[in-house]
N, C-alpha and C positions, 0 to 999 in steps of 0.2 A: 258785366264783363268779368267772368271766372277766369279765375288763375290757373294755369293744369301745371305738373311738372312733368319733364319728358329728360330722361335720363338723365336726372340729374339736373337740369338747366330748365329755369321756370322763366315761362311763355307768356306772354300775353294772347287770349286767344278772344275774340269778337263771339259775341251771342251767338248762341246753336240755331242754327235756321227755325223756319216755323217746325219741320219734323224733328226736330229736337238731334240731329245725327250732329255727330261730333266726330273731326278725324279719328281713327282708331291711333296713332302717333303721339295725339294730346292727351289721351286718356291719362287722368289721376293714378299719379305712382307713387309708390311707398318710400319718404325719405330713405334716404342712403344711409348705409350706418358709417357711423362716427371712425376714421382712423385713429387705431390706438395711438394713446404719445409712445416718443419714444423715449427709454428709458434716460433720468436726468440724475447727474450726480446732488446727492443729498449736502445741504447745507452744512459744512464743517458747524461737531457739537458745540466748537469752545465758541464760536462765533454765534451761535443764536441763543446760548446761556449767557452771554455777556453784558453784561447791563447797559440802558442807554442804546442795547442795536438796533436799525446799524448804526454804527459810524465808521468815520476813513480805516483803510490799509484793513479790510477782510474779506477781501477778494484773493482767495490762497493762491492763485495760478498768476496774480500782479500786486505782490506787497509794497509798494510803491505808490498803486491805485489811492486817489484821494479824492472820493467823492462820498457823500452820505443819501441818505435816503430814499428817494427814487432813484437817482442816476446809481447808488448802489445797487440796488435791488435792481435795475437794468446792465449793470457789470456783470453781475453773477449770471444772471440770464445769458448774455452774452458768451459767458464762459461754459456753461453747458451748464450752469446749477440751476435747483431750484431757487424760485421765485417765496417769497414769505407763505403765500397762501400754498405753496404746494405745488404750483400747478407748471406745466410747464408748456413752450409750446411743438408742434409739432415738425419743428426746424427749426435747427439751431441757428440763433441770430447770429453769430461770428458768420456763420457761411451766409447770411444777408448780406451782411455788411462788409465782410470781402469782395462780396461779386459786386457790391453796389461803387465800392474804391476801385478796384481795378475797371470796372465802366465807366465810370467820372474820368479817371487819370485819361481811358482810351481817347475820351470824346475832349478834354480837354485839347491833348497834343493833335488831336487832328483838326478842331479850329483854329490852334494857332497854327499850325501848316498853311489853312485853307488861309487867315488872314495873310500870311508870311507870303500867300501865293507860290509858295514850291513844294514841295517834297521829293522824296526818294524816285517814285514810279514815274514823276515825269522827269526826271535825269534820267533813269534807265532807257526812257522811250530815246530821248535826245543821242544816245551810243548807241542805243541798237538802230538808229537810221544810221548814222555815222560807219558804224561795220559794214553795213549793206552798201557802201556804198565804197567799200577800197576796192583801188584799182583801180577805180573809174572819178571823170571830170563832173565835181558839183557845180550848176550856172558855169560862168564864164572861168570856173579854177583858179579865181581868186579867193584867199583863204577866207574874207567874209564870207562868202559864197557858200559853202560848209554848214558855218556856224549860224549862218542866216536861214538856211533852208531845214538843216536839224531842229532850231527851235519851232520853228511858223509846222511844221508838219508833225511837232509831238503836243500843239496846242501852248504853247509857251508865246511869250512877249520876246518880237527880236529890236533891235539896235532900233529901229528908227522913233519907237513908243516911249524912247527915253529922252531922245536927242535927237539933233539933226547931225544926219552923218553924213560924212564931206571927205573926201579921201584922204587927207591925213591927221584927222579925228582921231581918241582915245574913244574908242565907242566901248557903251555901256550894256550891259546883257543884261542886267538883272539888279539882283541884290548883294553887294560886292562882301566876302567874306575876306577873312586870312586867309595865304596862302596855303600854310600848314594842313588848314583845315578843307580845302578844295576836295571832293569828289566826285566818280563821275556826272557825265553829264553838266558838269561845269566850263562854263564860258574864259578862256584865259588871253587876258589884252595884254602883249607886249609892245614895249618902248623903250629904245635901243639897247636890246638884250642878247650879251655875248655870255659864248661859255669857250675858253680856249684852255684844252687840255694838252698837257704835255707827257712825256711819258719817257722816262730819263733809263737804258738799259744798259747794265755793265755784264759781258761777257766774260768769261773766264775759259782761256787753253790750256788744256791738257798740258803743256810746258809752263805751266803756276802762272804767263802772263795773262792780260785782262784787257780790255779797250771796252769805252763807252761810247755809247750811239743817246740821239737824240730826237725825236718826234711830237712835233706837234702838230695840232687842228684848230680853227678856228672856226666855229659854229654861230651865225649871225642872224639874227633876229630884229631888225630897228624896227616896222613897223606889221605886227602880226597877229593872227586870233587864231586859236585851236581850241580844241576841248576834250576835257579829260576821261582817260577810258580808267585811270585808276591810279591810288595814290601808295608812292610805296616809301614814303619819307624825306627821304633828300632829293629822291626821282620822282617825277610826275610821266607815266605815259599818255600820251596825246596822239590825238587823229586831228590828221592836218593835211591840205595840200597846197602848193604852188610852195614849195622849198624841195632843196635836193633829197636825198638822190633823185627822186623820180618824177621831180614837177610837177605840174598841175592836174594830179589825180589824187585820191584821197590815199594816206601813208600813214602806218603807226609809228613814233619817233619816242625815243628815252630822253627828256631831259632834265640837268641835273638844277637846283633852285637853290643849291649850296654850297657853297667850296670846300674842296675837302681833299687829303692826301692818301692814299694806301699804296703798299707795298705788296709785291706779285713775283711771280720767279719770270724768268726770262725766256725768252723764245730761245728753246735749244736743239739738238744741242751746237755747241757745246753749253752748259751748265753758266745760269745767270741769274740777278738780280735784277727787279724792276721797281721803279717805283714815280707812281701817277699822280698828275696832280692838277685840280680841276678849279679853274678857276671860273665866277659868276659873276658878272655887271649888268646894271639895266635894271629895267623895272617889270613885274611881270603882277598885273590885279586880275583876282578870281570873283568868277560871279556866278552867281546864283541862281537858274533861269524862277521866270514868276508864271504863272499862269495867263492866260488870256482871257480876258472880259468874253463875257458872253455877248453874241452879238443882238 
């Protein structure tokens, strides 16, 4: 059974028939010639005059470096120098060995995503049903309703694969994070969560007097699930429906997860002061959507 090369890439090829014909494809070719190296920084003089080399810290480009022998003489290498005998090879090992860390770290973080059961692209999938669907009634337009049909249609685990969910259940979506840290595509269970803002305004007339008005809103959430279109610190915007204004159709809503005060001018004129002030009770846990088993 002769060996043939064929451009390069050696075959194994089965006995020539009784007439001795041989593909023309397999025919015996002339090695390839050798790629030149490419050129490699020569080994600093005072480091291979030095007695005893190698030993630690002569690696010019990491004096720091503390290895001898082999693993020096693989430092240097690494670093673009030669090797003792001279020789070097035909790619530089630092560029191995970067693409081989940056590919480790890649496949690292994406099993632990795949253990963790979520990532990014399935939040994404989870809003982008969620948008498709404002304006209009998800199931029966109660807000599970939403958040149950955005997960189950982006391949995600919804409420019932954690728990049994009972209508006035803290139902769980996932993987529960900080709130802080919620982004989209995350699942958000409230339990009796008010935000009542006030907004305290003093007008000023053109005759130097002034009179103060006073407004406030109450925003009530006791028992509720939305999910996050994106996170902007103290606000979270959320698609949600079966709350005001517009009932049971899917709605994007600003809500606030911190109290907080700022001052504004006043609706004029005449010429005014304003100043807001937001208050937050209740409980609000975010979660994580996971993936779904395969079936």
């Amino acid at each position: 059974m002769p060996l043939w090369r064929n451009h390069g890439l050696s075959v194994i090829v089965a006995a020539a028939n009784a007439a001795g014909d041989v593909p023309a494809a397999f025919q015996p070719q002339p090695p390839l010639p050798r790629r030149p190296r490419r050129g490699r920084k020569p080994i600093p003089t005072e480091a291979a005059a030095a007695p005893g080399w190698p030993r630690p810290e002569q690696c010019p480009d990491h004096p720091g470096l503390r290895c001898a022998g082999p693993l020096l003489a693989l430092a240097l290498l690494v670093c673009g120098y030669q090797d003792l005998a001279g020789a070097a090879p035909p790619r530089p090992l630092h560029g191995v060995v970067a693409d081989a860390r940056a590919g480790w770290r890649q496949a690292v973080t994406q099993v632990a995503s795949l253990m963790a059961g979520s990532d990014e692209s399935l939040g994404a999938r989870v809003v982008a049903y969620a948008r498709q669907q404002a304006g209009r009634q998800v199931g029966d337009g109660e807000c599970y309703d939403l958040a149950d049909q955005a997960l189950i249609r982006s391949g995600a685990r919804s409420a019932p694969s954690f728990d049994d969910v009972t209508p006035g259940a803290d139902y769980m979506w996932g993987t529960q994070v900080a709130l802080r840290d919620a982004r989209p595509g995350d699942i958000l269970q409230f339990r009796g969560f008010n935000v009542r803002t006030s907004v305290t305004t003093r007008q000023f007339l053109p005759d130097g007097r002034s009179y103060t008005m006073q407004n406030w809103m109450l925003d009530e959430r006791e028992h509720h699930t939305a999910i996050v279109e994106s996170n902007e610190g103290n606000t979270l915007v959320v698609l949600e429906q079966n709350v005001p204004p517009l009932g049971r159709v899917v709605q994007r809503t600003r809500i606030p997860i911190a109290s907080m005060t700022y001052d504004g001018d006043g609706i004029g004129p005449p010429r005014g002061l304003s100043t807001t002030t937001v208050q937050v009770d209740g409980t609000i846990r975010a979660y994580r959507p996971q993936r779904a088993s395969p079936p």
